[in-house]
C-alpha positions as CSV (number, residue, x, y, z in Angstrom):
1,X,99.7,114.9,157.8
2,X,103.4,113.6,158.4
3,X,103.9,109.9,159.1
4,X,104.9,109.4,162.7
5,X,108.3,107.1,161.6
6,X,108.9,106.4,165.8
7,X,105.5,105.1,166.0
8,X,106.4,103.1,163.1
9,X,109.0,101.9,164.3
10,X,108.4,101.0,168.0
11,X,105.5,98.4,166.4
12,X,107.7,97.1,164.0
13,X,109.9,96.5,166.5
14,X,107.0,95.1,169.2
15,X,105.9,92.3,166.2
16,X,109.7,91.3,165.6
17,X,110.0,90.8,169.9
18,X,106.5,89.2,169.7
19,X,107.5,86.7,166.8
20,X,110.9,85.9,168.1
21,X,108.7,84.6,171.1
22,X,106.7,82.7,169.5
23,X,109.1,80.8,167.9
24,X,109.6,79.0,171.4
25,X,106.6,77.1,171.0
26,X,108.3,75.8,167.2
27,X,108.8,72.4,167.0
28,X,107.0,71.9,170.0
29,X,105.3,68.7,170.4
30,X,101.1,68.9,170.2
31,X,101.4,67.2,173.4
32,X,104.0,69.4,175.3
33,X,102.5,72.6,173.9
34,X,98.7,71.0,175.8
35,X,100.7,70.1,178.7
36,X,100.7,73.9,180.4
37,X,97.3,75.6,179.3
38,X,99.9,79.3,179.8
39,X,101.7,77.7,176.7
40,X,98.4,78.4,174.3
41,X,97.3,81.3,176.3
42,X,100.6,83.6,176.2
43,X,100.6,81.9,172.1
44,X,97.4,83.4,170.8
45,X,98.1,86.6,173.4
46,X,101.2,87.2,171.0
47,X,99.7,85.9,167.6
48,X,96.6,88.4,168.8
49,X,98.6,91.6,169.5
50,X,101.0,90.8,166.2
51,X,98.3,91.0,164.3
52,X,96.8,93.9,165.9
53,X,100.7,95.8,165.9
54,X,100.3,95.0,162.3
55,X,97.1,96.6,161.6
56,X,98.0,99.7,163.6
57,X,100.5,100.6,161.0
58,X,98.3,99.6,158.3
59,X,95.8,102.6,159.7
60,X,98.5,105.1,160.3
61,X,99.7,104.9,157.3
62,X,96.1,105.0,155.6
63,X,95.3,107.9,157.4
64,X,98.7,109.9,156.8
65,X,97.9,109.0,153.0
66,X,94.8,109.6,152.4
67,X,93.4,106.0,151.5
68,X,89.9,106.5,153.1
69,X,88.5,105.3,156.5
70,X,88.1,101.4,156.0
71,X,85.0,100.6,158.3
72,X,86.5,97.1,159.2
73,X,90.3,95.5,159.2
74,X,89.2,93.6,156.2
75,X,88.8,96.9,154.9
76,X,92.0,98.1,156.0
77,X,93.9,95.4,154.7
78,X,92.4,95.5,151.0
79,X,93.0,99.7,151.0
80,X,96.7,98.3,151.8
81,X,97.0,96.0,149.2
82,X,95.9,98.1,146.7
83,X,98.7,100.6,147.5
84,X,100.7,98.1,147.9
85,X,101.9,98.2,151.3
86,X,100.8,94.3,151.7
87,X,102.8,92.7,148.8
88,X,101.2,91.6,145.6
89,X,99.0,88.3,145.9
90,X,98.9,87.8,150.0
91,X,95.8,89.4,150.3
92,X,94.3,87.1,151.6
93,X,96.9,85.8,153.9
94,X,96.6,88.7,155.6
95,X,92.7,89.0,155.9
96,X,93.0,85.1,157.2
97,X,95.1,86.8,160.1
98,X,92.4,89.3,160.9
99,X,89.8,86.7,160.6
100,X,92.0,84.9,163.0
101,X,92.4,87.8,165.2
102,X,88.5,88.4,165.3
103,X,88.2,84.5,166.1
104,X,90.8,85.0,169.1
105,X,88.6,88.1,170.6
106,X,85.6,87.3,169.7
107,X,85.1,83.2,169.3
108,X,87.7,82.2,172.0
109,X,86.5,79.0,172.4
110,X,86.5,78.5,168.6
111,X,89.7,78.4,168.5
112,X,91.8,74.8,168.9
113,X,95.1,74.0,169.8
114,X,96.3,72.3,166.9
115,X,95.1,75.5,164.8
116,X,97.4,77.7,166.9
117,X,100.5,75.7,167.3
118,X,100.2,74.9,163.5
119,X,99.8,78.9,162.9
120,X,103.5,79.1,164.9
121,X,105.2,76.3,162.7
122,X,103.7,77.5,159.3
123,X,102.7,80.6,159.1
124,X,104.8,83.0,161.2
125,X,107.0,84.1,158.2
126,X,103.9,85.8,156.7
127,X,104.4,88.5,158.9
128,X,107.6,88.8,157.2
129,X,106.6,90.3,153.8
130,X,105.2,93.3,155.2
131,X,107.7,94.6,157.7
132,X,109.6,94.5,154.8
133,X,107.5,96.5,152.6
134,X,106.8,99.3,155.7
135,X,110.4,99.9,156.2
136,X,111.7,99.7,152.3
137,X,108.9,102.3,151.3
138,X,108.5,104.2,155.0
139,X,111.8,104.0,157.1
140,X,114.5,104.5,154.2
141,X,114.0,107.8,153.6
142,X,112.3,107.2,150.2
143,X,109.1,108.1,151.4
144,X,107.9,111.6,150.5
């Protein structure tokens, strides 16, 4: 099966917007970011639905390839580390944001503020990494 590059791109494209938003809330006082519950709400909305753009291009491209049928994102991400679509050593970077994820859907009210607005300040940039690595080795015509 071809890879389907628009899809590709249209959720590369949907994290960047989603990340550039979510750089609002950087630098944001603990206290400001408490002060409007929408603040945290419309934050783990984006961090949620980043991760989830993320792993929708993780399992097209597994299944255009041919890397097996992961039976959880876990899964998913270790088949993409081992063909090195995630980069070298973030492994687990990148199963902490599905365990995140899960938390977000499935343990809501596990999850604290602090946690999230320190996820925005920190961590955003891992996202980075591997938008790179989809378009250098699927949007630049290298791809077979």
């Amino acid at each position: 099966m071809t890879l389907d590059e628009e899809k590709i791109r249209q959720k590369l494209h949907f994290m960047r917007e989603k990340l550039r938003e979510l750089k609002r809330f950087q630098n944001m006082s603990i206290e400001n970011f408490k002060s409007d519950v929408i603040n945290e709400d419309a934050a783990l909305r984006m961090l949620q639905v980043t991760i989830e753009a993320m792993l929708d291009i993780c399992a097209h491209i597994a299944s255009r390839e041919g890397w097996g049928v992961p039976k959880t994102y876990a899964e998913l991400v270790s088949a993409a580390a081992r063909h090195e679509l995630i980069p070298r050593g973030m492994e687990d970077i990148y199963k902490n944001m599905v365990a995140f994820r899960n938390r977000i859907v499935h343990l809501y009210d596990d999850v604290n503020t602090e946690e999230v607005l320190n996820i925005i300040n920190e961590r955003l940039d891992d996202f980075t990494p591997f938008i790179r690595s989809v378009v250098e080795k699927y949007l630049t015509g290298r791809h077979s």
